[in-house]
N, C-alpha and C positions, 0 to 999 in steps of 0.2 A: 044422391051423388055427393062424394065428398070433397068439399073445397078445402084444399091445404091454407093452413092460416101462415098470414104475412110473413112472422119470423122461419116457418119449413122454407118457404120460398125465396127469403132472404140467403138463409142459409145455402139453398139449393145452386140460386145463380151465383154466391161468392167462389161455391164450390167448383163449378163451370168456370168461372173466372181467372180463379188459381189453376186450372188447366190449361186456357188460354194463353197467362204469363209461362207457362212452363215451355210450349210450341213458339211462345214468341211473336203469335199470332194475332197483329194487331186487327185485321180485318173481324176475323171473330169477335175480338174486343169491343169493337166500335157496334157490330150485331146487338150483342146482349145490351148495352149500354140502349138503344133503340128500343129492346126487348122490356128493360125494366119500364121505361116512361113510358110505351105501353100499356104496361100491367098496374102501372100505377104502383109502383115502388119506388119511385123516387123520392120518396119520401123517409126510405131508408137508412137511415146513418152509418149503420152498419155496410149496406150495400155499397151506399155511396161511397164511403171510403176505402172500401174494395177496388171498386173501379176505379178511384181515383191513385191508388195503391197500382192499378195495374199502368194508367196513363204515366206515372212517373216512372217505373220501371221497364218500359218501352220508349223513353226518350219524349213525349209527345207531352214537351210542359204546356204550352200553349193549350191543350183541353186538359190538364190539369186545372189548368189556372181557372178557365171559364167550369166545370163544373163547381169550384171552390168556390166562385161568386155565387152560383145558382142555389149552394146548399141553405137552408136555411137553421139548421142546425151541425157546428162546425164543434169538434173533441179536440183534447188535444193530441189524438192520432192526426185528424183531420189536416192540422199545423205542421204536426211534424213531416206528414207527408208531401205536403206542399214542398215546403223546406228544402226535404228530401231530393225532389225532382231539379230545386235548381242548383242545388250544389255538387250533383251528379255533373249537371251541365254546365260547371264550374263558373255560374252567372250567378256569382260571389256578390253583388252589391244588391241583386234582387233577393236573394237569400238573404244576407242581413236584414234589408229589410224586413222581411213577412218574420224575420225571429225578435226582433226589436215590437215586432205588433202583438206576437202569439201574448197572450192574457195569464196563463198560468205554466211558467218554462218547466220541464221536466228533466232528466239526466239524459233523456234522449233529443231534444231541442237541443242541447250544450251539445253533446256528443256529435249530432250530426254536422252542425257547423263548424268544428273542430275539424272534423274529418275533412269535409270540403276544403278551408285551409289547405290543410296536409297534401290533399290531393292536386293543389295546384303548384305545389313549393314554396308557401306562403308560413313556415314553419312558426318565425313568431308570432306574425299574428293567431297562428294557433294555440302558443302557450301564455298570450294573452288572454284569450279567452277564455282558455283554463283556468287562470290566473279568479277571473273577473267570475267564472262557475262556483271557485272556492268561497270568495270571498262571501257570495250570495249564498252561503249554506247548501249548495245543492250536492250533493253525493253523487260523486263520479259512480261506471258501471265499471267493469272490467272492459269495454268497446270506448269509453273515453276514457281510458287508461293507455290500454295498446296505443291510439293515436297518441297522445299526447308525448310518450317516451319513443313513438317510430319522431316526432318531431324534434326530440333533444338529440335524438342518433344523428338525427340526417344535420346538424348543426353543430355537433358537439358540445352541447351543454349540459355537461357533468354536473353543473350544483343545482340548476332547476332538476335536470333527473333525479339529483339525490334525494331533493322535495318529495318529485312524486313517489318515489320510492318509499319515501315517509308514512303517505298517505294511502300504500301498496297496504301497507300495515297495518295501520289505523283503522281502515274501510274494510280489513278483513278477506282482502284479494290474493293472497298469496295462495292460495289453494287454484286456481283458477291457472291454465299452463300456460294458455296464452299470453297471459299476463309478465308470467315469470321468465317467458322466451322471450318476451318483451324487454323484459330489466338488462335481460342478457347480453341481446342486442345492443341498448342502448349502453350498457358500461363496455363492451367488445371496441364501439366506433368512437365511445367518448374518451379513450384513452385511461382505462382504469380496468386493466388484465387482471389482476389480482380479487378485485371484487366479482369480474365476471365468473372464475375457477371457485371464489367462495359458491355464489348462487347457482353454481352447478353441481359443486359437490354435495349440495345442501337437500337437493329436490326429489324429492321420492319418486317422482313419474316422470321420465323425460322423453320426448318424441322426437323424431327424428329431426325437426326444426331446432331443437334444442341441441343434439351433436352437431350440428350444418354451424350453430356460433360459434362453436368452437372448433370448429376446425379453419373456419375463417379467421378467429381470431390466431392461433397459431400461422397459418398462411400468413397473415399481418404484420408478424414479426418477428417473419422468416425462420420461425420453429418448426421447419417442413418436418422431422421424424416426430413431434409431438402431434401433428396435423396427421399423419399416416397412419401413428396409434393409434387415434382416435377412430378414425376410417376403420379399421379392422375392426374395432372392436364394437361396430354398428351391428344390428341384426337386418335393419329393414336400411335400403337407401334412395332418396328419393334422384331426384335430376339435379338439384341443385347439390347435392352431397358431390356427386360426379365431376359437376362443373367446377364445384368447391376447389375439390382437387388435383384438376387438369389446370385450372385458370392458374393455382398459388404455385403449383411445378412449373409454369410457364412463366410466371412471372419474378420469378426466384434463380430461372437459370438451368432448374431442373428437365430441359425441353424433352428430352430421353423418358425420363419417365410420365411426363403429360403426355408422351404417343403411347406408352406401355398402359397407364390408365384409362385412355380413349380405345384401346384395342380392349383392354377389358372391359369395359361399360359394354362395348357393341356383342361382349361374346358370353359373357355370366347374366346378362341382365336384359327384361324385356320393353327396358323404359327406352325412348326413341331419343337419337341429339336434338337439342333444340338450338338458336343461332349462336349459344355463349358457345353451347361444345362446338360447335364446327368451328368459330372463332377462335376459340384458343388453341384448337386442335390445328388450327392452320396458322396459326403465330409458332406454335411451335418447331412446324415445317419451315416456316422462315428462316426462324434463328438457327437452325439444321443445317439449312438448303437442303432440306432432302425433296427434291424435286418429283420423284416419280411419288411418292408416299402424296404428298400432295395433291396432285395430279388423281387419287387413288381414291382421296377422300372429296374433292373436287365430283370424280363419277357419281359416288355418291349420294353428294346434294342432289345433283341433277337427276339421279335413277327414282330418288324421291319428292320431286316437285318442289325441292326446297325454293324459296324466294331467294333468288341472288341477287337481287337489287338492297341496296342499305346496305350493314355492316356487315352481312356474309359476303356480297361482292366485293368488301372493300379488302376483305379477309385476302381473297383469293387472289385482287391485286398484289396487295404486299408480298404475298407467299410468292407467284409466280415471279415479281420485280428481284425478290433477296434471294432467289435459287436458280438465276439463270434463266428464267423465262419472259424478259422483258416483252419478246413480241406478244405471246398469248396476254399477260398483263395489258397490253395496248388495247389488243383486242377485247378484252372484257370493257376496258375503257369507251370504247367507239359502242360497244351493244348498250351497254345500261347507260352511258351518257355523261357529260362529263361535271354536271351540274351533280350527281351524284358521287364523286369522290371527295373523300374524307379527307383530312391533311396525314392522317399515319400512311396512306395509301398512295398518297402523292408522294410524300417520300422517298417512299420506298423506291416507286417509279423513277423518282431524280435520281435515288441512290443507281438504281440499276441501270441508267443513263453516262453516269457519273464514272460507271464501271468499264463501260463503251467506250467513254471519252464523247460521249455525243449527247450536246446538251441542247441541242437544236428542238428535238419533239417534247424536252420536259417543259422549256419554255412557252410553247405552243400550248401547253397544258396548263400551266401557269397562266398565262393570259386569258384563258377559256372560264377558269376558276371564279363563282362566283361568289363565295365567300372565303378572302384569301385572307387568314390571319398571320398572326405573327409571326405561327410556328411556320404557316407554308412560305412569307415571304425570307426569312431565315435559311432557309431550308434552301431554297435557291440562290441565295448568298455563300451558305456552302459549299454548294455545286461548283457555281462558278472558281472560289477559292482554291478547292482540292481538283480542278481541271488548270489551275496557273493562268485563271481571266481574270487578273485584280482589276484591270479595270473595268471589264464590266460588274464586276461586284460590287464595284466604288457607285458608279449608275445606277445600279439597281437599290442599294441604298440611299440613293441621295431620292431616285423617285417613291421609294418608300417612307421616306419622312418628308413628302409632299403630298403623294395620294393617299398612304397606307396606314396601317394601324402603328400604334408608338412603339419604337422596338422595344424589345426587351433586353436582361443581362446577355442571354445565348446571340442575341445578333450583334450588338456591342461588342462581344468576345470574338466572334467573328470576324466583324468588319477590323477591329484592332490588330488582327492577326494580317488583316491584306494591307494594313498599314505599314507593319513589321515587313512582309514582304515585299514592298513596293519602298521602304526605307523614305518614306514620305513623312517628313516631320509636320507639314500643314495639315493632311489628311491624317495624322493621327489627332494632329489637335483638333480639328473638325471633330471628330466621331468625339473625341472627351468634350466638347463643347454641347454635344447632343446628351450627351448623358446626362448631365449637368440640368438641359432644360429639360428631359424626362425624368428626373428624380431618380436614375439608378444610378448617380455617382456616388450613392454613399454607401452602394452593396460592395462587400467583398472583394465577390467574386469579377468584378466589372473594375476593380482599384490593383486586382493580381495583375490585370491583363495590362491595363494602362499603366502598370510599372516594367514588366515587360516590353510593351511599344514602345516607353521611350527610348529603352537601353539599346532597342534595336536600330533605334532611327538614330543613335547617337545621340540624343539628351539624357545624360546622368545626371544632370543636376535636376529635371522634371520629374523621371522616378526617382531620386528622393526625397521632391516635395509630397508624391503623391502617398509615397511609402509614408512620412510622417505623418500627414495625415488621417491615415487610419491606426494610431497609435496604439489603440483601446481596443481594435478590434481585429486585427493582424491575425491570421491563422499558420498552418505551416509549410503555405505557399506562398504565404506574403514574404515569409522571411525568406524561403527559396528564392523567391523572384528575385529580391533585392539581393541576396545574394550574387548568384547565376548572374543579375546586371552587373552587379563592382568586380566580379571576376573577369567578365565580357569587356571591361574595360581596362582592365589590367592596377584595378586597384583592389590588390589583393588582401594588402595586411586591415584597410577595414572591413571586406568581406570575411576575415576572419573572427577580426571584433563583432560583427553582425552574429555568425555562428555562435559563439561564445555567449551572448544576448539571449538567443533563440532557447540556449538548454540552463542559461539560468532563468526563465521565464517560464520551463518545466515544458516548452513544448518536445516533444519527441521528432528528431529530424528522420526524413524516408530515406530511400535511394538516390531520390533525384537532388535533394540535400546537399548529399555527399557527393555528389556530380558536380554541383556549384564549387561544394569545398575544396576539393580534391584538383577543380581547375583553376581555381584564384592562387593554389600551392604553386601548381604548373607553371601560371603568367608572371609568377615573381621571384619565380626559384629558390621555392622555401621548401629544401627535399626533407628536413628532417620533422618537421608540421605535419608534412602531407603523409609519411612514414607515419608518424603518431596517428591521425587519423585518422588511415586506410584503417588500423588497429584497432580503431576504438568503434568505428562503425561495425567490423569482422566480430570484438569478443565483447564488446559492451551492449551495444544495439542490437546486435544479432543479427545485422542485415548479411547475406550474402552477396558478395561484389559478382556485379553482370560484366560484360565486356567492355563498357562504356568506363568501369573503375578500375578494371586491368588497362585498357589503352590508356590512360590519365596518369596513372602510375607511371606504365613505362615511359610518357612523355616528359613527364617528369624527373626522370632518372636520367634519361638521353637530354634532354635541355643542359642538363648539369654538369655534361661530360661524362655521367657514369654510364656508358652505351655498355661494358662489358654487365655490367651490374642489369641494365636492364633487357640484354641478353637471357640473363641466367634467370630474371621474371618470366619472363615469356615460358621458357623451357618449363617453369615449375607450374604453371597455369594449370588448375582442372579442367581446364575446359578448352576448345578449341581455337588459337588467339584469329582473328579476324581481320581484314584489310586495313583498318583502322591503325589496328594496334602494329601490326606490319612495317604501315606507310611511317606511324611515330618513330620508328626506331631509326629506320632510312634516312627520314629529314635532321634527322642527329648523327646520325654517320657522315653527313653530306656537311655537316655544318664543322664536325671535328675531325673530317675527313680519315673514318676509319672503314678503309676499301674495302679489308677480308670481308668485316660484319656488315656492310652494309650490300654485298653482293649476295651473301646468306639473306638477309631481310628483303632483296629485291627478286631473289628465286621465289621467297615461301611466298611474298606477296603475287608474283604472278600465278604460282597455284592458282591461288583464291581467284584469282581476276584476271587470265589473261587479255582481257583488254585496256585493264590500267593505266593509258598513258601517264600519269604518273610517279608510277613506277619505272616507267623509262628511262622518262627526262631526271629525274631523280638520280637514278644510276650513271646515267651518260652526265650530268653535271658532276657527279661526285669525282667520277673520272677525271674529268676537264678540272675541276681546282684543286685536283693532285698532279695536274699538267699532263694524265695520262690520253693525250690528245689523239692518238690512235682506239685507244679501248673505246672514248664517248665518240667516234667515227662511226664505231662498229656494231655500237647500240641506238645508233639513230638510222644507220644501213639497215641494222634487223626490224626498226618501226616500221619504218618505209615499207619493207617485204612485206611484214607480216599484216600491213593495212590500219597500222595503230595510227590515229591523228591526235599530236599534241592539243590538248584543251588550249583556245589562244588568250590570252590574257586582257579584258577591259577594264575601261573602269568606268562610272558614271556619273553623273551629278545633276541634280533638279533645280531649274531654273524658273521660276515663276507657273507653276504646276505642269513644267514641258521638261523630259529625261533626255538628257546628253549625253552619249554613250561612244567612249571612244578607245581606238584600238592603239599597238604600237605604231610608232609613223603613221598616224590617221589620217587619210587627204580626201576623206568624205563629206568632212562638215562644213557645211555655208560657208564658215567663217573660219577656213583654216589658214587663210594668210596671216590676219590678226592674229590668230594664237599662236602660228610660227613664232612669229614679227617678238611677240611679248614673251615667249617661252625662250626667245636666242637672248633678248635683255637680260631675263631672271638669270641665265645661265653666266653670263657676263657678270652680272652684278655679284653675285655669291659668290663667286669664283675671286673675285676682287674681295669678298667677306672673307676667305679662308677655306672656302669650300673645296675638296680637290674630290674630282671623279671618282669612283670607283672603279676602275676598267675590268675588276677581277670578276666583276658582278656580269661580266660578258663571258658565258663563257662558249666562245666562239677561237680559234686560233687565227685572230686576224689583227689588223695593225691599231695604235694606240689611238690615233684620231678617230676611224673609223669606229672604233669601241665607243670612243665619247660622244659620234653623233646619234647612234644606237640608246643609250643612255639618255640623253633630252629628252627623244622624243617616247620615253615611256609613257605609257595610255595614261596611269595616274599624275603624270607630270602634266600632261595636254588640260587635261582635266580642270587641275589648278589654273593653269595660264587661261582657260576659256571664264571660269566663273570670276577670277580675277578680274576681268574687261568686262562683266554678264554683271556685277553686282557691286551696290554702295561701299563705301568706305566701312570696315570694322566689321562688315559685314562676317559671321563664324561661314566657313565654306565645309560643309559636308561633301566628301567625295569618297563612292562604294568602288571594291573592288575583290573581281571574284578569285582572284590569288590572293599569295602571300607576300607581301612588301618587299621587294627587293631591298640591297643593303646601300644602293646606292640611292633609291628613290628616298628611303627612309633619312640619310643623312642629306640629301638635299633639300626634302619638306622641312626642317627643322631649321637650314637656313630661313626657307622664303616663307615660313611665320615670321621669321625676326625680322625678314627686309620690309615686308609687307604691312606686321601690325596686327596682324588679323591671326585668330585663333582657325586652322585649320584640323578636320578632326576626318579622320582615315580611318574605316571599315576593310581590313580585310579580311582573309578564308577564316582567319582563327581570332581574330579581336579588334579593338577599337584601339588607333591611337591619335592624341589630344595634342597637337604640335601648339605650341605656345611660349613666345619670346625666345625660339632659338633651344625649347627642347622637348621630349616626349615624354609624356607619361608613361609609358613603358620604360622607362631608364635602360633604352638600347638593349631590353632583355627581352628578346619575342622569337 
C-alpha cells in the first residue's frame, strides 16, 4: 500500500483549500482545517498558512489570529497574512501592531499596510509609511506603487507624486501598466494636464483604464470634444468609459447628448448600467425635464431589480421633483423612507414645491431629515425667500444658528438678500454680525452681497465701509455692487469715478456693469457720459445692449427733455422694446407733458400689458397737468370698464423690529390721532418755513383746500410724522415706498429734515433720497 508522503498531501489539501476560497465556502474551510489536525498536518507551514490564507480572505480574523498563535513555526508569509486580514477589516491599530512585531518586513509587509491606509481614507498616513518604507532601504513592488500614487490622487499631492514618480524610474517600474495608469491618474486629479498627455503619449501599450484618464481628465476641464475624440477612438470600452462620458456631458451642460450616449451604451454595447449610469442618466432627465424619458428609464431599473434605495432613488427624486412630478417624487420618498434622502434630492423636492408655491410638505420633510447640513438648511431658506416668506426665512435662520450647522457664504447670500427685501437695516446687520463670528466675512463673495444689503436698506455709507475693506480683493462684482449702490443712491458722478477705477485696475466690466453705469447717467442727468458709454460698451467691450440698456438709454433721454430723441431710440431698436422701456418714455412725456408722444407710448405699452394700471394712471395724469380734465375722465371711465385697479400707493417704516405700513389718509393705525395731531403741526410749521403746497401734484379737478388736505395726508408723509413720535431725537428715519415720490411730498420732506434735525432717507420705485438740512441728494433731479 502506498502512503503518500507529507508534502503530496500538503499539497493536495492546499489545493482543496484554494477551491474552497474560490466557492466562498467557509463551512468546507473549517472541514479541512478539522481534516489536517487529524491527519496530523498541522505541523505544516505550508498548509498552515493556507489555511490561514483562506481564514483571512473569508473575513474570519478571529481564527486567523488563534491559528497564528497555535503555529509553531511563523514565515513571513505567515505575518503578512495575518496583516492581511486585519487591514482588510480596516482594524488599522491591530494591523500596525502585528507589522511593528513582524521580525524581517518585506515590500509586501509595507505594501499591505499602505493599502489598508488607503482603503480607509487615511491617505497620509499612507504616504507616511511609504515615506518610512523608503527610508528603510526596502524596494517598493509595483502593488505599493499603485497604492501610494491612488493616495497622492485622492489628495492632491503633485510633488510627493512627483517623488514617487522618481522612484517609478529608479526601481525600474515603468514597464508595468498598472503602474503607469497609476501616474496618469495621479497627475489627471493632481492638477498637472500637461504631464498626464506626456505619459500618454509616451506608452507603448495602453488599456482601456488608460483612455477612461483621459477622457476624465478632458471632462475635467470641460474639453468635452477632446473627451469624445478620445471615446471614438477606443477599440474596447469598459463601464466606466460610458459612465465617463454620460457623467462629464451631464455635468458640462451637455444633458442632450448624456441621453444620446446612454441610448447608445444600451443599444451597441453588451455591458449592463450600473448606479453612476442610471444617475447621471437621470440627472440628465432633470436638467431636461424630460419627464416621460425619465419615467422610461425609471421602468427600467425596476424591470431589472435595480436597488432604488441610496443614490439611484435619490436620482429618481430629483428627476421626478425638476420635471413635474413632485407627487411621484413624494411618493418614492414615503416607500424608501425619509432617513434616506440625500440633500441634492431634497432640493430638488423644495425646488419642485417652491414651483407650487407650497412649502408646507418640503418643511415636513425638512424636519423628518436626519442629517440636515448646510446645503439642506439653505436650501430652505431659499424656498422660503423665492415664495416672499422673509420672515420665516429670518426664523429659520435665526434657528439655524442655534441648533444647525454654521452657515456658510450660500446662506449668508441668502439671508442678506431677505434682508434687502425686508429693507431691515437691523437684520441685515444681524446676518454681517454672524459672518463676522463664522469666519466668512472675509470671502468675497459674502462682502458683494453685504455691499448690496446696505444700499438696499439705505446705508451707503456701510457699503462703502464694506466696499473698502476688500481693497486687495475686489473682483467685478465688487465694483458693480458698489457701483449699482452709488447709482441706487443717486450719487452718480462718483459711481462714475468708481467705473473709471474698475477699467484702470484692468478689470473687464459685463452687462450688468453697464446697468450700474448707464443708471447713475440716468439719476444725474449726464446724457452725454451715458451716450459715450452706451458706445464704448457696444464697439469697445463687445457687449451687446439687452433691454435693460435700451430702457436706461431711453430714460435717460426722456429725463432730459429729449422725449422726441428718445422716440426715435426706441424706433431704431433690434429688438423688440418692452413695457419697461414703454413705461420710461410715458413718465417723461408726463413730466414735459408731451400729449401726442406720450399717447403713442401708452397705446404700444398697453399692447405689451393690457393690464398695466400704470399706464393708465400715467396717461390720465398726463392729461390732467395739461388741464385736459375731460380726456383723464375718460381714461379712468375706461379702467373702471375694463376691471384695471390702480396699484395704491404705501409706504412703510420699522420700528423697533415691527413694520408700519400705511396708506393715503390711513385711519387704521392704533395711533392715528397722534400722527394726525403731529402731521397737521409739521404741515403748519413748514408752511410758516416757506413751504407752499403743491396742489398741481393733485391731479383731481377739485377745489384748492381740498387738494391740500389730500396732500398731508400722503402715506410717505403719515410715515414720517409716526416714526417722528416712534423714535429718539437725531434719530436717521428710513421710510420705503412702493411708488415714485411725488413732487409735493418730495419738496415737503426737505423742509421737515430741516425743521426736525434729523436726516430722513426715502426709498422709492426707482431710488434712494437722503433729505438732509433742508435738501436732497438727488438735487430735485429724479
Amino acid at each position: 500500500m502506498n502512503i503518500p508522503d507529507p508534502f503530496s498531501l500538503s499539497y493536495h489539501n492546499s489545493r482543496l483549500l484554494q477551491e474552497s476560497l474560490k466557492s466562498n465556502d467557509l463551512l468546507a474551510g473549517k472541514l479541512f482545517h478539522a481534516r489536517i489536525i487529524k491527519s496530523g498536518l498541522h505541523f505544516s507551514v505550508i498548509l498552515l498558512n493556507n489555511l490561514m490564507n483562506f481564514y483571512s480572505r473569508t473575513g474570519c480574523v478571529s481564527d486567523a489570529q488563534l491559528l497564528f498563535d497555535e503555529m509553531p513555526v511563523k514565515t513571513i508569509f505567515t505575518w503578512n497574512t495575518l496583516l492581511s486580514a486585519y487591514s482588510r477589516q480596516a482594524k488599522m491599530s491591530e494591523a500596525t501592531e502585528i507589522f511593528r512585531k513582524i521580525p524581517n518586513r518585506d515590500s509586501v509587509s509595507w505594501s499591505t499596510i499602505i493599502m489598508g491606509y488607503n482603503q480607509l481614507g487615511r491617505f497620509e498616513s499612507a504616504l507616511k509609511v511609504f515615506d518610512k518604507m523608503i527610508k528603510e532601504r526596502v524596494i517598493p513592488t509595483q502593488y505599493t506603487i499603485t497604492s501610494v500614487l491612488a493616495s497622492c490622487a485622492a489628495i492632491k499631492a503633485l510633488d510627493i507624486g512627483r517623488e514617487v514618480h522618481s522612484f517609478v524610474v529608479k526601481f525600474g517600474l515603468s514597464g508595468y501598466v498598472s503602474v503607469v495608469n497609476s501616474l496618469l491618474n495621479m497627475y489627471a486629479k493632481s492638477g498637472d494636464p500637461m504631464m498626464t498627455r506626456v505619459i500618454f503619449d509616451r506608452m507603448e501599450y495602453r488599456n482601456t483604464s488608460s483612455w477612461n484618464v483621459m477622457i476624465s481628465l478632458h471632462m475635467q476641464h470641460g474639453r468635452v470634444d477632446l473627451a469624445r475624440g478620445q471615446f471614438e477612438r477606443m477599440s474596447e470600452r469598459d463601464i466606466v468609459t460610458w459612465n465617463s462620458m454620460i457623467a462629464g456631458y451631464n455635468q458640462h451642460g451637455h444633458d442632450f447628448d448624456a441621453l444620446c450616449t446612454f441610448s447608445n451604451m444600451l443599444r451597441d454595447s453588451l455591458l449592463l448600467p450600473d448606479k453612476f449610469t442610471f444617475i447621471n442618466a437621470l440627472s440628465a432627465c432633470a436638467n431636461l425635464e424630460m419627464l416621460k424619458l425619465g419615467k422610461q428609464i425609471h421602468a427600467r431599473i425596476a424591470s431589472t431589480n435595480f436597488d432604488t434605495y441610496g443614490p439611484v432613488g435619490n436620482a429618481l427624486i430629483s428627476m421626478y421633483a425638476k420635471s413635474g412630478g413632485v407627487q411621484i417624487a413624494q411618493k418614492i420618498v414615503e416607500q424608501s423612507g425619509i432617513s434616506r434622502l440625500d440633500v441634492i434630492a431634497f432640493t430638488s423636492l423644495l425646488d419642485g414645491y417652491v414651483k407650487l408655491g407650497d412649502l408646507k410638505p418640503a418643511r415636513q420633510i425638512f424636519d423628518s431629515l436626519k442629517d440636515r447640513d448646510v446645503v439642506a438648511w439653505t436650501a430652505m431658506i431659499v424656498g422660503y425667500l423665492q415664495n416672499g416668506l422673509n420672515t420665516d426665512a429670518v426664523e429659520h435662520f435665526r434657528l439655524m444658528v442655534r441648533d444647525g450647522p454654521k452657515p456658510n457664504n450660500f446662506t449668508l447670500a441668502a439671508m442678506l438678500s431677505v434682508s434687502s427685501s425686508l429693507t431691515s437695516l437691523n437684520h441685515g446687520k444681524e446676518i454681517h454680525a454672524s459672518a463676522i463670528r463664522t469666519g466668512q466675512a472675509s470671502l468675497v463673495s459674502v462682502n458683494n452681497a453685504l455691499i448690496t444689503m446696505y444700499a438696499r436698506v439705505g446705508s451707503i455709507n456701510c457699503a462703502r465701509k464694506v466696499f473698502n475693506q476688500i481693497h486687495w480683493f475686489r473682483d467685478v462684482v465688487s465694483w458693480t455692487s458698489m457701483i449699482m449702490a452709488l447709482a441706487q443712491h443717486g450719487l452718480g458722478e462718483e459711481a462714475l469715478e468708481h467705473f473709471e477705477k474698475l477699467l484702470a485696475a484692468g478689470i473687464k466690466p459685463d452687462h450688468i456693469t453697464y446697468v450700474g453705469v448707464l443708471s447713475a447717467c440716468t439719476h444725474v442727468g449726464l446724457v452725454e457720459q451715458g451716450r459715450r458709454y452706451y458706445n464704448m460698451m457696444k464697439d469697445f467691450h463687445k457687449i451687446e445692449p439687452t433691454l435693460s440698456h435700451y430702457a436706461l438709454m431711453v430714460d435717460l433721454l426722456g429725463r432730459a427733455g429729449l422725449t422726441q430723441e428718445a422716440y426715435d431710440f426706441i424706433e431704431k431698436m433690434p429688438i423688440e422694446p418692452d413695457a419697461v422701456t414703454w413705461g420710461s418714455l410715458l413718465s417723461s412725456c408726463k413730466v414735459y407733458k408731451n400729449v401726442e408722444l406720450g399717447k403713442v407710448a401708452a397705446e404700444r405699452l398697453l399692447l405689451i400689458d393690457p393690464d398695466n394700471s400704470g399706464a393708465y394712471s400715467a396717461l390720465a395724469n398726463l392729461y390732467s397737468v395739461c388741464g385736459k380734465w375731460d380726456d383723464a375722465a375718460k381714461i379712468r371711465k375706461l379702467m373702471k370698464d375694463e376691471g384695471v385697479k390702480k396699484e395704491q400707493g404705501i409706504s412703510w417704516v420699522q420700528i423697533k423690529n415691527k413694520f408700519h405700513v400705511f396708506g393715503a389718509e390711513d385711519g387704521l393705525h392704533p395711533q392715528k390721532d397722534e400722527i394726525y395731531k403731529m402731521m397737521a403741526k409739521i404741515w403748519e410749521d413748514i408752511k410758516k418755513m416757506g413751504f407752499v403746497p403743491d396742489t398741481e401734484s393733485v391731479l383731481h379737478d377739485l377745489e384748492e383746500e381740498v387738494k391740500e388736505q389730500m396732500l398731508r395726508h400722503h402715506s410717505e408723509k403719515l410715515a414720517i410724522a409716526f416714526a417722528l413720535i416712534s423714535t429718539p431725537e437725531n434719530t436717521t428715519l428710513r421710510i420705503m415706498k412702493n411708488l415714485r415720490v411725488c413732487n409735493d411730498c418730495h419738496s415737503a420732506i426737505k423742509f421737515i429734515s430741516k425743521l426736525s434735525g434729523r436726516e430722513i432717507i426715502v426709498r422709492d420705485a426707482t431710488r434712494f433720497h437722503h433729505f438732509k438740512d433742508g435738501f436732497c441728494s438727488c438735487r430735485d433731479y429724479w
